[in-house]
C-alpha positions in Angstrom: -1.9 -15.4 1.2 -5.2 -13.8 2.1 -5.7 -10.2 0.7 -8.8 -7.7 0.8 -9.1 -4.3 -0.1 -11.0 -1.6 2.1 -12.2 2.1 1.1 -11.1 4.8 3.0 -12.7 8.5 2.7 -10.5 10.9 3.3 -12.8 13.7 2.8 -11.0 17.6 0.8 -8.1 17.8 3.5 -5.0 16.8 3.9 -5.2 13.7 6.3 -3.7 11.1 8.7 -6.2 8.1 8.9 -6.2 5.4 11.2 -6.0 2.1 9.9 -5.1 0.1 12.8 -8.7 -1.7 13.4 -9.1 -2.4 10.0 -6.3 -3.7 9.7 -6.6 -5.8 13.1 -10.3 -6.6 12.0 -8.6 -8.3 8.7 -6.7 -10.3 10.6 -9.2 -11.7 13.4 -11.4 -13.1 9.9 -7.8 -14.1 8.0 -4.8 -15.1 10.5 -7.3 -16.9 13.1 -4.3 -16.9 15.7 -1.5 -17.3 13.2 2.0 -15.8 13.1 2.5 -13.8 9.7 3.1 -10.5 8.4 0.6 -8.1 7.5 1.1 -5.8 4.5 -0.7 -2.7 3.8 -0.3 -1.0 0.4 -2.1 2.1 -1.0 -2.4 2.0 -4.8 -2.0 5.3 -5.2 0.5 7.7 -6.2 0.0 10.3 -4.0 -0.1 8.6 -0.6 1.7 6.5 1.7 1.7 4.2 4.8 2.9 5.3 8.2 3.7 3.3 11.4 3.3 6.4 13.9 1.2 7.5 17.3 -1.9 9.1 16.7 -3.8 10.7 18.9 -1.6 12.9 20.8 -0.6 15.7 18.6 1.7 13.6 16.1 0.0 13.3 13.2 -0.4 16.9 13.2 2.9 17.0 13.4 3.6 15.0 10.7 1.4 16.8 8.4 2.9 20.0 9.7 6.5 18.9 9.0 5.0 17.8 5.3 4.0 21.0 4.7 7.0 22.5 5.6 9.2 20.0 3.1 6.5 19.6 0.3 4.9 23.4 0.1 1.9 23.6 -1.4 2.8 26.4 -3.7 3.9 26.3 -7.3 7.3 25.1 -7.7 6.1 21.7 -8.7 6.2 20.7 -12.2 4.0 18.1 -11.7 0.9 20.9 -11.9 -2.5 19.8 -12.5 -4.8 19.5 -10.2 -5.6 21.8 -7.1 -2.6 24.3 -6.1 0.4 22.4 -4.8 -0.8 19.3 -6.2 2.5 18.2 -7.2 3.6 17.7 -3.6 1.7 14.5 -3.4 3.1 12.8 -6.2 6.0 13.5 -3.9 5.7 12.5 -0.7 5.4 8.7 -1.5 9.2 8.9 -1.7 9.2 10.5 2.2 6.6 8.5 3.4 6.5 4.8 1.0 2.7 3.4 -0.5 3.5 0.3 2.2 4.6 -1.2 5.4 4.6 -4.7 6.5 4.1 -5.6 10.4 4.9 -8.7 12.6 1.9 -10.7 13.3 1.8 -12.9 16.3 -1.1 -15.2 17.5 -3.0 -13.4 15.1 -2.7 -9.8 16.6 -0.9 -7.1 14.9 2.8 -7.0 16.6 2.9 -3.0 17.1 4.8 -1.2 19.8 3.0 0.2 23.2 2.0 3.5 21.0 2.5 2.7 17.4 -0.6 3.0 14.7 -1.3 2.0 11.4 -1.9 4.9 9.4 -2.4 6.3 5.4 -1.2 9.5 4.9 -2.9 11.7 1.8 -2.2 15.0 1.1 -4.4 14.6 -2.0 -7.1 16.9 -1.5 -8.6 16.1 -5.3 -9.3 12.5 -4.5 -11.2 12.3 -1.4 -11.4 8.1 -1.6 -8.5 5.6 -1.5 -8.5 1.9 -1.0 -6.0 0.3 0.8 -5.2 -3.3 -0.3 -4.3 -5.7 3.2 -2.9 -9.2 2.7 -2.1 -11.4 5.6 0.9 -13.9 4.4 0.6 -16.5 7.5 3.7 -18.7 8.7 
């Protein structure tokens, strides 16, 4: 298995990042026209991993529908941090730390409009790494 991990910033905001040419970067220098599965994991409690078009309105969708669920009021327990904080720590349950994605000939195996993409709500932190490991066949 081949496995790197890259730095995102994701700035004060809440945020839908791109990670599809990182991730397809990794795997040009890694799967070198393998077959495999890529995983992508964010170590962090407070954000997870979406396959999901960008570009065309939905990620602001999808942080719009997360507001609506996860509120950023305070009902959460979970309290430290800036208002709403608690949220985060729950979203990873919506919206898991990972996904793993078909690699063939080396390319990422993604649908015509499908993305690679971290989701944070975490406006405390505004760095994440994202650990990628190739597992070739």
């Amino acid at each position: 298995m081949e496995s790197t991990v890259i730095e995102v910033k994701t700035g004060r905001s809440e945020v839908v990042h791109d990670l599809t040419d990182a991730c397809s970067e990794f795997l040009r220098a890694v799967a070198r026209g393998r077959d495999g599965l890529l995983h992508v994991f964010v170590p962090h409690a407070t954000a997870g991993v979406a396959l999901i078009e960008l570009g065309a309105g939905s990620d602001d969708d999808l942080l719009a529908a997360l507001r609506d669920l996860l509120p950023a009021d305070d009902r959460w327990k979970h309290a430290h941090g800036s208002r709403g904080h608690g949220r985060s720590h729950v979203m990873p349950a919506l919206i898991a730390p990972y996904a793993t994605v078909p690699v063939l000939n080396g390319e990422l195996a993604l649908g015509t409009w499908q993305s690679v993409a971290m989701v944070d709500l975490n406006v405390d932190n505004p760095e994440r790494k994202v650990r990628l490991s190739f597992l070739g066949g």
